[in-house]
Backbone as CSV, one residue per row, in Angstrom:
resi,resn,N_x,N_y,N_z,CA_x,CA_y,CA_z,C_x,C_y,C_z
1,UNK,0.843,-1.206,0.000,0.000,0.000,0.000,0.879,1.257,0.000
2,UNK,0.713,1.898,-0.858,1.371,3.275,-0.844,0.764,4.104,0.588
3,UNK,2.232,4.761,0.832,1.934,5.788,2.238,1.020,6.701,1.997
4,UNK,0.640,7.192,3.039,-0.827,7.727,3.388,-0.406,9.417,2.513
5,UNK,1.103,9.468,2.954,1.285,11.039,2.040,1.624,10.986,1.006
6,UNK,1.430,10.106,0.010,1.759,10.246,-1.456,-0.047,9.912,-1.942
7,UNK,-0.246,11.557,-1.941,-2.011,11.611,-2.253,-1.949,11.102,-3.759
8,UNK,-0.921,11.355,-4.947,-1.096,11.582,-5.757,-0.980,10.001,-6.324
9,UNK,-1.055,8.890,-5.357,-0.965,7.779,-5.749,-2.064,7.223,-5.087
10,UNK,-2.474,7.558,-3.960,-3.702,7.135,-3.048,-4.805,7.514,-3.747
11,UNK,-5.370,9.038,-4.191,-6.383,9.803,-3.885,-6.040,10.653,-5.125
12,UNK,-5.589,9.955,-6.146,-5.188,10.897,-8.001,-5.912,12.131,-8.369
13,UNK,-7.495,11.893,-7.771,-8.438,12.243,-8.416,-8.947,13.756,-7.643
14,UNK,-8.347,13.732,-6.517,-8.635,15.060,-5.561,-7.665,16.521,-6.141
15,UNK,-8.366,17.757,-5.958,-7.537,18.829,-6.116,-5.881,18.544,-5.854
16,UNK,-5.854,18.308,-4.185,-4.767,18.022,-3.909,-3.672,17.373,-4.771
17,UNK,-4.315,16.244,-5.676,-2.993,15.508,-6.560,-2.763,16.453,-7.898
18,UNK,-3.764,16.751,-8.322,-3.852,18.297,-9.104,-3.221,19.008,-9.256
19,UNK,-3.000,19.530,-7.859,-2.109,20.372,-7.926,-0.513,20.263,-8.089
20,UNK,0.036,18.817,-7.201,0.893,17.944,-7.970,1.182,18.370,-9.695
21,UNK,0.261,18.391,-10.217,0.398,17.696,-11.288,0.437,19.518,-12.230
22,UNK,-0.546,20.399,-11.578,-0.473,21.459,-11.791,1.314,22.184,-12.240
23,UNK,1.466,21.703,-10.538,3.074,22.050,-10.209,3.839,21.505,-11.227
24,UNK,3.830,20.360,-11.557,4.518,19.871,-13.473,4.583,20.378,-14.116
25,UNK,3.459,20.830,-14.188,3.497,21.636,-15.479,4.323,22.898,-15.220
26,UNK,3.647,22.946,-14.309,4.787,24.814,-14.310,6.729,24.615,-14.437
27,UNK,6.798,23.613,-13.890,8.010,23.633,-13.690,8.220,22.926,-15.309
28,UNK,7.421,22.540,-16.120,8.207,21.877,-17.330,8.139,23.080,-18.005
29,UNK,6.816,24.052,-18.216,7.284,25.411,-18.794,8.311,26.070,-18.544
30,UNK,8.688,25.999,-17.075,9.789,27.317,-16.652,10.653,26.969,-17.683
31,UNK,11.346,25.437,-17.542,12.915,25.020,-18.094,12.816,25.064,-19.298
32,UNK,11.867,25.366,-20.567,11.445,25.151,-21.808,12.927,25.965,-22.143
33,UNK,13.421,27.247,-21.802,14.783,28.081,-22.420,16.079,27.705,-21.215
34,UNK,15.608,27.408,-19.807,16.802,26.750,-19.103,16.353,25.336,-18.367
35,UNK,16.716,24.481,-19.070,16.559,23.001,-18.015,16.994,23.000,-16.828
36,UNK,15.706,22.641,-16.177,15.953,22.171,-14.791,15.725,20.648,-14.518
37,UNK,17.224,20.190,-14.783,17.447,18.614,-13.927,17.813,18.259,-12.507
38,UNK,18.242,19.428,-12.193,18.181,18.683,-10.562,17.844,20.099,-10.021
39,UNK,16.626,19.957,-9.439,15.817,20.247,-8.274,16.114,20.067,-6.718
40,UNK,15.980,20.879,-6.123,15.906,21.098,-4.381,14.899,21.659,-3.803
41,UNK,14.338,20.860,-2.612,13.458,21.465,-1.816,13.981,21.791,-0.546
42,UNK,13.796,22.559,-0.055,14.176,23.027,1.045,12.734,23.886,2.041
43,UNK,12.623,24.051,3.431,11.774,25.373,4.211,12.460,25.739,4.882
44,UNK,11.854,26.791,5.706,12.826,27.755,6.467,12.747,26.884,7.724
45,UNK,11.895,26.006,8.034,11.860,25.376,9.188,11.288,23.755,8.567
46,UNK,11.455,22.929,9.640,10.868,21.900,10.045,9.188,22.029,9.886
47,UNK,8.786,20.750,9.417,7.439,20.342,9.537,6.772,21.156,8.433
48,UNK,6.961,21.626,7.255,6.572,22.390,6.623,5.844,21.685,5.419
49,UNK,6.479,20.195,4.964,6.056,20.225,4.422,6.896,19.444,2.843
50,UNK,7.828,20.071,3.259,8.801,19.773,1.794,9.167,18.161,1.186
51,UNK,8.859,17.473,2.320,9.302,15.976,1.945,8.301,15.535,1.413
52,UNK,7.065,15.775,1.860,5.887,15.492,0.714,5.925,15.702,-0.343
53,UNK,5.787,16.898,-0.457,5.776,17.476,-1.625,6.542,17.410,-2.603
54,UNK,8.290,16.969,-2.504,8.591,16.355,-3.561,8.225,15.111,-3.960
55,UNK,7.810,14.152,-2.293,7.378,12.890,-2.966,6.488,12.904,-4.544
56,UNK,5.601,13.796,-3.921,4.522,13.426,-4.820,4.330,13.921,-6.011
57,UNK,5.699,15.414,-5.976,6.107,15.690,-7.060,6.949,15.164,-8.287
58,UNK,7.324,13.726,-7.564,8.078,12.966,-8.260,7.020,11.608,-9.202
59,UNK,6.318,11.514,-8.340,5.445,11.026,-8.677,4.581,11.349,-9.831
60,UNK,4.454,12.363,-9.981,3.716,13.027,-11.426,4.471,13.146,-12.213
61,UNK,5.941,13.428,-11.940,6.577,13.336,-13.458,7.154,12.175,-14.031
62,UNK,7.438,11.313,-12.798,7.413,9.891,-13.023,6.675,9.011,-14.365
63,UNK,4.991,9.539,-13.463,3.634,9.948,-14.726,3.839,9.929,-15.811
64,UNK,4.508,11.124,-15.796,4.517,11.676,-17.396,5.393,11.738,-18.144
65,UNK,6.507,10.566,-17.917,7.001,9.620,-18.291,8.665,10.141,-18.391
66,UNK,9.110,10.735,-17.263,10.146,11.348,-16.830,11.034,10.711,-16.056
67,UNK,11.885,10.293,-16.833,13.116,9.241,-15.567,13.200,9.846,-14.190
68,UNK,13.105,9.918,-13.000,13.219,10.628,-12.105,13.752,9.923,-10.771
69,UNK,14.464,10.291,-10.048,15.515,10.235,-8.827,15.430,11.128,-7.931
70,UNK,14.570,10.544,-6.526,14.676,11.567,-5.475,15.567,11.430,-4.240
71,UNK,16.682,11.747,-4.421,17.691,11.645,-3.158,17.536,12.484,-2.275
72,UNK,17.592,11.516,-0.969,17.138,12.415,0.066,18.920,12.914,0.678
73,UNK,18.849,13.958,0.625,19.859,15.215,0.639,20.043,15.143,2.475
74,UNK,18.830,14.906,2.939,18.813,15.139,4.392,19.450,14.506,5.347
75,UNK,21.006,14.299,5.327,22.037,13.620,6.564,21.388,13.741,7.951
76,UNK,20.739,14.315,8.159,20.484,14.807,9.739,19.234,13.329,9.998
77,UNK,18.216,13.975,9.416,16.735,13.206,9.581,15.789,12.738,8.414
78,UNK,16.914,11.785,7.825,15.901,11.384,6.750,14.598,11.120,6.708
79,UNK,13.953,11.085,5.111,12.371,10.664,5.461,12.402,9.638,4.338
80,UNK,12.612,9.876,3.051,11.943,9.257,1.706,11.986,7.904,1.920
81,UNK,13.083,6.983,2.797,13.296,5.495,3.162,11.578,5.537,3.844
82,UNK,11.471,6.325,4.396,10.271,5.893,5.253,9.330,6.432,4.436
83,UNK,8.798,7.039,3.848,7.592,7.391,3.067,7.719,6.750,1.932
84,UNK,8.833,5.721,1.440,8.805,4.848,0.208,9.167,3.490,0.595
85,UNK,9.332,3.087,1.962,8.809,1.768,2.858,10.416,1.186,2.127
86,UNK,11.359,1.739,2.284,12.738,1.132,1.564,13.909,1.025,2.565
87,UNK,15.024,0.051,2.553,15.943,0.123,3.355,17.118,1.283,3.067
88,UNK,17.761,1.440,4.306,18.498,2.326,4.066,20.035,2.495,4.817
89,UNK,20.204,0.985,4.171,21.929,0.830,4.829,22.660,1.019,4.211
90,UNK,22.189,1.710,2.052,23.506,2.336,1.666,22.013,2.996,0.956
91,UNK,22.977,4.342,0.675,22.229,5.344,-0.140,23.386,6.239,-0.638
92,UNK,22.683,7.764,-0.661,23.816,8.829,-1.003,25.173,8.355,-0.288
93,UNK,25.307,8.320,0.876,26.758,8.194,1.447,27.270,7.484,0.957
94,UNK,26.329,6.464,0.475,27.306,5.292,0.018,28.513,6.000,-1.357
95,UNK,27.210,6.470,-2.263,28.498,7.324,-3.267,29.247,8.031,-3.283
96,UNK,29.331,8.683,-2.004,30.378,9.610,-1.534,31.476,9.186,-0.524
97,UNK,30.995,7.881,-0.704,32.484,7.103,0.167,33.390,6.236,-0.167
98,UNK,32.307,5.274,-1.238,32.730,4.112,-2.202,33.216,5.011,-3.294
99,UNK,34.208,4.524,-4.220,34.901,5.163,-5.519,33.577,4.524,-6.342
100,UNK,34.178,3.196,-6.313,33.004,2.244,-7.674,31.802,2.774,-7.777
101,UNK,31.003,3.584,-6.103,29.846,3.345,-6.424,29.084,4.665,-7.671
102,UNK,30.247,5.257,-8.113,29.391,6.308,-9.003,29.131,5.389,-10.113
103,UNK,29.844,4.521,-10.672,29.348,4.072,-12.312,27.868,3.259,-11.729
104,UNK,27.538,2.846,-10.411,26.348,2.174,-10.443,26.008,2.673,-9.021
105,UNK,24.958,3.381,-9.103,24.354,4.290,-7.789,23.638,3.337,-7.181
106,UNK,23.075,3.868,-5.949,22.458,2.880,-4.747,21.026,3.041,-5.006
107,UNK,20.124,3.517,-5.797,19.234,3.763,-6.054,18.397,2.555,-6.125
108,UNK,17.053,2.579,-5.743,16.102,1.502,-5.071,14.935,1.983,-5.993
109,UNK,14.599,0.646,-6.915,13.061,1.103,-7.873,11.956,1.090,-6.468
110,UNK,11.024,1.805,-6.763,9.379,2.269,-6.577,8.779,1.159,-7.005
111,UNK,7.793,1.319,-6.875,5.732,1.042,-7.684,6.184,1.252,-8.717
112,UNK,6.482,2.461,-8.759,6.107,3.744,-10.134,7.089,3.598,-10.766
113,UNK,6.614,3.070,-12.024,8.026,3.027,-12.917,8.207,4.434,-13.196
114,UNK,9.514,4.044,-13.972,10.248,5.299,-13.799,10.844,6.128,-12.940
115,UNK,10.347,6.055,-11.524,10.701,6.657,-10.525,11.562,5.462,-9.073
116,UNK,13.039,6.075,-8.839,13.627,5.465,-8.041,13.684,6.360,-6.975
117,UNK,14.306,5.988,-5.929,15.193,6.529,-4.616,16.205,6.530,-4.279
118,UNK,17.123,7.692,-4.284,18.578,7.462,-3.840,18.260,7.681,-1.847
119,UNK,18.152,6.968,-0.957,18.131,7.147,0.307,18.919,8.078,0.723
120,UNK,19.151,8.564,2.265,20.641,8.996,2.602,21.560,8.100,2.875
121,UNK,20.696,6.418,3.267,22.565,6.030,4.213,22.731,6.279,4.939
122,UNK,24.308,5.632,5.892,24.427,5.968,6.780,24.639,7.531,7.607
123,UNK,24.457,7.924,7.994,24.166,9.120,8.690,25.964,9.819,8.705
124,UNK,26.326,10.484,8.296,27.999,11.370,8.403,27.795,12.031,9.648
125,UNK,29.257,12.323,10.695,29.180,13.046,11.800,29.298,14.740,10.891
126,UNK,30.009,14.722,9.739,30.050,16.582,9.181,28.516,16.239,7.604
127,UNK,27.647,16.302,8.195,26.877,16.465,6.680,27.433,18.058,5.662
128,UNK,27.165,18.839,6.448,27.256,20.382,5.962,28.691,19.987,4.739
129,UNK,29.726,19.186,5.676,31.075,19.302,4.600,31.176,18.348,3.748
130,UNK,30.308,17.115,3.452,29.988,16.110,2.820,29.480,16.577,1.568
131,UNK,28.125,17.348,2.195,27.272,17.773,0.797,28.025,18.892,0.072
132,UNK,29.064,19.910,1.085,29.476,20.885,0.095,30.138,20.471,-0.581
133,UNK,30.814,19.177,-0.503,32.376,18.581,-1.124,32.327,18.573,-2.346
134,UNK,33.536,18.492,-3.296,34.052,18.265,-4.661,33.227,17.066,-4.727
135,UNK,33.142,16.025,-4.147,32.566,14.856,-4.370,31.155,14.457,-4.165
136,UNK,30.374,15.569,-3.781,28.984,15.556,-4.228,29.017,15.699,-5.689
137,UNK,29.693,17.096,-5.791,29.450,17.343,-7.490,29.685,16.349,-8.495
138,UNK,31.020,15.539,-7.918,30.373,13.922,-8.821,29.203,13.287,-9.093
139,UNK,28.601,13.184,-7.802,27.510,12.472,-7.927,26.435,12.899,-8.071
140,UNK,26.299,14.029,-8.488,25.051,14.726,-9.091,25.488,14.234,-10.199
141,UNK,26.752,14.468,-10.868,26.752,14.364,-12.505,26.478,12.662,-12.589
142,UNK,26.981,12.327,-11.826,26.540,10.296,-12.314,25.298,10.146,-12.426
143,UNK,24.196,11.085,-10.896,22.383,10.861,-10.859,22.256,11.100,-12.542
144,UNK,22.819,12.322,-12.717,21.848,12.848,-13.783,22.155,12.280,-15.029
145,UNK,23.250,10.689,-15.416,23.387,10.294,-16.442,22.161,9.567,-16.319
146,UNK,21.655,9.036,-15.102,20.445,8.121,-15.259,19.225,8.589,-15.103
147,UNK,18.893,9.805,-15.290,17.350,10.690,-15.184,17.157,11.967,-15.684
148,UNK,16.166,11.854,-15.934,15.690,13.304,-16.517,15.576,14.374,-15.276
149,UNK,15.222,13.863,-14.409,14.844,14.858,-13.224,15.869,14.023,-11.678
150,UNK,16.235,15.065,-11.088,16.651,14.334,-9.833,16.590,15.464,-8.727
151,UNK,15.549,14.806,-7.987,14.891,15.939,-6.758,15.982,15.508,-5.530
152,UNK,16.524,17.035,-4.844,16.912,17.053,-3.500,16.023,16.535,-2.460
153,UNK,15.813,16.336,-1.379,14.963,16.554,-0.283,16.449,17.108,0.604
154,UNK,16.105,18.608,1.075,17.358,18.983,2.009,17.013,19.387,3.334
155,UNK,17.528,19.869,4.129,17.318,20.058,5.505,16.864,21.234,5.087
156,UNK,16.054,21.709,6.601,15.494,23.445,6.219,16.318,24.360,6.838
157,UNK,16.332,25.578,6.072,17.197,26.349,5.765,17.667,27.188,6.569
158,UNK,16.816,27.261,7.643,17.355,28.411,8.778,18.073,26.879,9.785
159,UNK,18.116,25.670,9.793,18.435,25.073,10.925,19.376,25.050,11.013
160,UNK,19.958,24.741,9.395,21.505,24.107,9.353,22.260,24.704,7.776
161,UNK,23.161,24.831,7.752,23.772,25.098,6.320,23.748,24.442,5.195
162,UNK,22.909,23.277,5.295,23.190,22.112,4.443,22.639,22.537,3.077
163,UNK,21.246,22.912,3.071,20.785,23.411,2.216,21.344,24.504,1.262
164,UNK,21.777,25.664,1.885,22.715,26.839,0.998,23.681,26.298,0.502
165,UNK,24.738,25.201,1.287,25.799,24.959,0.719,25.249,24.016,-1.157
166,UNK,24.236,23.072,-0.551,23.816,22.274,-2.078,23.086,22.812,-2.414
167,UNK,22.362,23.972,-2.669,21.662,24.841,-3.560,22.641,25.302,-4.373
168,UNK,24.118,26.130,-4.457,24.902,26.264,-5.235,24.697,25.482,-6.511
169,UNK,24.793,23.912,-6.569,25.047,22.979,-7.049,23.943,22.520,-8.362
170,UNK,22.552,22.891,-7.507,21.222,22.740,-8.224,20.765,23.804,-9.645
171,UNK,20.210,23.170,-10.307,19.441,24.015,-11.381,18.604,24.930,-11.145
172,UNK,17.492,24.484,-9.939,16.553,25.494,-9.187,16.601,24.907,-8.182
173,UNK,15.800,25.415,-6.717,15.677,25.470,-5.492,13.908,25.732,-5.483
174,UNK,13.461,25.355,-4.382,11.555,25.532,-4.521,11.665,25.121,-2.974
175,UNK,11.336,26.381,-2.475,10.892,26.779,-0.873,9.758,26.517,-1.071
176,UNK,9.662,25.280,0.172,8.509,24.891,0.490,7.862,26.062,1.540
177,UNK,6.810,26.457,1.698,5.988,26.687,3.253,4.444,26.684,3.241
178,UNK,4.477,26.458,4.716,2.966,25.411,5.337,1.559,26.458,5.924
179,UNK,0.797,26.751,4.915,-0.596,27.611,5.432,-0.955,27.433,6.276
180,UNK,-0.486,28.762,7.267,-1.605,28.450,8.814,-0.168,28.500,9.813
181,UNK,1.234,28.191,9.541,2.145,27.679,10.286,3.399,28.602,9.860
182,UNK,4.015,28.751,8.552,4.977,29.476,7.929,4.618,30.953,8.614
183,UNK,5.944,31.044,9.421,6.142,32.486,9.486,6.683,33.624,8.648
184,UNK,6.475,34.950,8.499,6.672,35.315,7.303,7.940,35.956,7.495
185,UNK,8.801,35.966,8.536,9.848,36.668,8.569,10.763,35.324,8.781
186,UNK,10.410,34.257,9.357,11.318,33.153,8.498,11.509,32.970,7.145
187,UNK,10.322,32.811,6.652,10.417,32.757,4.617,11.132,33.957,4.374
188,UNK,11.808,34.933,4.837,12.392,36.110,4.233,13.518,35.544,4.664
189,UNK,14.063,35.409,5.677,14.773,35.103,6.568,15.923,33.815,5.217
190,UNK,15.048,32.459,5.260,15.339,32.055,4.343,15.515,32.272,3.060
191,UNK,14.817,33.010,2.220,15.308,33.796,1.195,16.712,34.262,0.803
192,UNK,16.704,35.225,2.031,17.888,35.587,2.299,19.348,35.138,2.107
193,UNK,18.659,33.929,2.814,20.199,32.887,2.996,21.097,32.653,1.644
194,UNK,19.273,31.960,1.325,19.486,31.402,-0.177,20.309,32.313,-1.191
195,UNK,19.679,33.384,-1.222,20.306,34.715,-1.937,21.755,35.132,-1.656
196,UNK,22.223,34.703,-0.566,22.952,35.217,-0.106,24.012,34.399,-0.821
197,UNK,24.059,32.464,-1.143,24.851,32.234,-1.662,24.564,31.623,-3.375
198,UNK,23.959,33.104,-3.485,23.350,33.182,-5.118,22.303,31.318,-5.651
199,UNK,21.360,31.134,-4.861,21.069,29.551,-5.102,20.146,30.279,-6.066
200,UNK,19.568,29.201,-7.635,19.084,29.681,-8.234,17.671,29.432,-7.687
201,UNK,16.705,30.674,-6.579,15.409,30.057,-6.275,14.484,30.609,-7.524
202,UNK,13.730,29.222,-7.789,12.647,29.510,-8.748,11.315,29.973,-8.335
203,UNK,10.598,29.720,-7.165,9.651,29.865,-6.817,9.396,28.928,-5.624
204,UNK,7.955,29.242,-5.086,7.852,28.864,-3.208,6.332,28.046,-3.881
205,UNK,6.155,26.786,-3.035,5.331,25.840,-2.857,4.278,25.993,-1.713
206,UNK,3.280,26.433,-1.850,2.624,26.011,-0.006,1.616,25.047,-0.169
207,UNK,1.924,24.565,1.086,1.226,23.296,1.912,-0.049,23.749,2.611
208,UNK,-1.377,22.693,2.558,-2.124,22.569,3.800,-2.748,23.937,3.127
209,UNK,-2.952,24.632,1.963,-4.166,25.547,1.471,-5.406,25.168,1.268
210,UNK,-6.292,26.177,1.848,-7.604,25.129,1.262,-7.905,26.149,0.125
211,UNK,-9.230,25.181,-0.618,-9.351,25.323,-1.927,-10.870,26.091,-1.968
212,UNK,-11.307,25.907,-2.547,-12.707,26.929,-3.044,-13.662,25.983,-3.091
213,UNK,-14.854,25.930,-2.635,-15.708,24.728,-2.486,-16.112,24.661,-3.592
214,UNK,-16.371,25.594,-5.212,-16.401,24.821,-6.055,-15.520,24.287,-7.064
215,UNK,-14.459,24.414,-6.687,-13.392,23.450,-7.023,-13.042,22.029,-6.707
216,UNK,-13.661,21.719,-5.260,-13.898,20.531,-4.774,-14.623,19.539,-5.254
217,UNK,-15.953,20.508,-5.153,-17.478,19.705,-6.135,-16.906,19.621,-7.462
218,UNK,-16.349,19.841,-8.189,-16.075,19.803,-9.554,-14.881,18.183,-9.593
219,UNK,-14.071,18.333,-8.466,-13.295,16.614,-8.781,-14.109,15.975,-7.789
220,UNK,-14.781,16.119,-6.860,-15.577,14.673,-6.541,-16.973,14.048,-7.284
221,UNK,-16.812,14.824,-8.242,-18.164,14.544,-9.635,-17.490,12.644,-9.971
């Protein structure tokens, strides 16, 4: 059974996966004059939101028939092992420790064809100097011989550096934040950061909006 937060595999048919799918689209227009192959999510805080939301953003382009790779970026507190029910005794670290492992990544198929998981792995005591290393930038270039798309999941942005340092690295960046909860001088706050070490941000995602009641009645027809 797919996890309860990948709506867009549970519950296809609701606004909510929609908008998923909405979000595709926008992001396949943006890159139409600059491609965006590797993607990052990041919030200014915890609980916002962002690990969903790429799930399920991966999930639609998966869909629509897009090789796609979501490595979870997050050394501290991974999630995607657990919201994609997968083990996680080698993942990213693994390629950043093993030489061999760039010609064949640790990546774990899905349901969903087309769509894999690079985990994190074992947990590093320096993430911040791991992800900034010369030897990430390898292994972005190995992900991206095998996908069209390859989503970050990173830590949020005011906690820890992890995020600014691998935003450098990315095509775009997409700040997540959560309606009802996102403070607005954190989302600046984070901005900031981001800006600060020129990350290319494309645009902000929010979570937990409600919708217009006749927008509702119109997909539960």
């Amino acid at each position: 059974m797919p996890d309860a937060q990948l709506i867009t595999l549970t519950d296809p048919r609701t606004p909510a996966a929609e908008a998923y799918r909405a979000l595709r689209t926008n992001l396949t227009f943006y890159s139409l004059d600059k491609p965006l192959h590797c993607l990052l999510f990041t919030s200014p805080v915890p609980g916002e939101g962002k690990s969903t939301v790429l799930a399920n953003l991966a999930v639609t382009l998966a869909q629509g028939g897009n090789r796609t790779i979501i490595v979870d970026s997050d050394l501290r507190k991974p999630s995607q092992h657990e919201i994609w029910h997968l083990d996680n005794q080698r993942g990213l670290t693994t390629m950043l420790v093993e030489v061999t492992a760039l010609a064949n990544p640790a990546v774990q198929a899905t349901a969903v064809p087309n769509l894999s998981v690079l985990s994190s792995g074992p947990l590093p005591p320096n993430p911040a100097d791991v992800l900034g290393s010369r030897r990430m930038d390898e292994v972005i270039a190995a992900l991206k011989e095998h996908a069209d798309y390859v989503l970050f999941d990173a830590p949020p942005t005011l906690a820890v550096t992890d995020a600014a340092l691998l935003s450098a690295k990315m095509d775009g960046v997409i700040l997540v934040l959560r309606a009802g909860s996102s403070q607005r001088d954190h989302a600046a706050r984070a901005k900031e950061q981001l800006d600060r070490v020129k990350a290319p941000l494309i645009g902000t995602v929010l979570t937990n909006a409600r919708y217009d009641a006749p927008v509702g009645s119109y997909y539960s027809r």
